[in-house]
N, C-alpha and C positions, 0 to 999 in steps of 0.2 A: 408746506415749508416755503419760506420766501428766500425768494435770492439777497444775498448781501446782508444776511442776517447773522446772530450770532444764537442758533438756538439751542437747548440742552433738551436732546432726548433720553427719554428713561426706559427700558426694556425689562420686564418681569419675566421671571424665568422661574420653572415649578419646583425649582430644587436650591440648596446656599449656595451663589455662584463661590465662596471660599474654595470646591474641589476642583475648580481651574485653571489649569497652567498657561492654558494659550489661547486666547481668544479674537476675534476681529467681526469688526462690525461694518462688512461694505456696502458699499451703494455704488449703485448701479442706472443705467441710463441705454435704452437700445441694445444690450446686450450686453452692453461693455462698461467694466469698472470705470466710475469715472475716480473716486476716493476710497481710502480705506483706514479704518480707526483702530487699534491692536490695544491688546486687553492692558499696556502701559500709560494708555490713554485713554482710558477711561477711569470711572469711579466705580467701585463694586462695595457692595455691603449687604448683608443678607442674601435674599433672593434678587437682587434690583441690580442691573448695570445702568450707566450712565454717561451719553459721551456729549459733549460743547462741539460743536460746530463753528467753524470760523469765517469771516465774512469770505474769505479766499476761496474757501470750499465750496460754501454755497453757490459762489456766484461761476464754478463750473457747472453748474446743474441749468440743463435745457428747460425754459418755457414750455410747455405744451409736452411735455414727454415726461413719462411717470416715472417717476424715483423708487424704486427697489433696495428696497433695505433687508439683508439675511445678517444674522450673528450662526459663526461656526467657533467651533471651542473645540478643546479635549482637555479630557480630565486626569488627576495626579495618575489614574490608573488605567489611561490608555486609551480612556472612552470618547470618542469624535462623535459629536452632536452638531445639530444644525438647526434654526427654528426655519419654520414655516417663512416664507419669501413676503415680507408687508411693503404693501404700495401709499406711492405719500406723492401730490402734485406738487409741481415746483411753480411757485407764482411768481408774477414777472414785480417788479420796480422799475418807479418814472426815473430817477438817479440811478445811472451807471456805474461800476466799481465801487473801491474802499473808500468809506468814511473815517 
């Protein structure tokens, strides 16, 4: 992922995300949340969520330190799910801040 980007990630999930009430998609940096995306901010349809990223976002994410991406949910029926923790490098840009 590049800093000061505006990118759209997609996450496939084994099941119709439709039986989700709550969801969030954070990332993470060193330990610690830097952003967080909630399932009213994203796009769902089928199995497939979707969340846009904003230059703003991006450009808190550290150079040289790996980006941690989990989605945690629960369902109409109480069920709390978590995927697997995915790693994604954050690349640097010659231009600093928003364009």
């Amino acid at each position: 992922m590049i800093r000061g980007t505006t990118p759209r990630l997609y996450f496939y999930l084994p099941f119709n995300v439709d039986a989700l009430n709550e969801a969030y998609v954070t990332f993470a940096q060193n330990g610690e949340t830097v952003f967080e995306k909630t399932l009213s901010e994203c796009v769902v349809e089928q199995n497939k969520i979707s969340v846009k990223l904003t230059q703003e976002e991006t450009l808190m994410l550290h150079v040289g330190s790996t980006v941690e991406i989990q989605i945690r949910a629960k369902t109409g029926s109480g069920d709390a799910l978590a995927s697997n923790i995915m790693r994604e490098s954050a690349d640097r840009i010659l231009k600093e801040g928003v364009i």
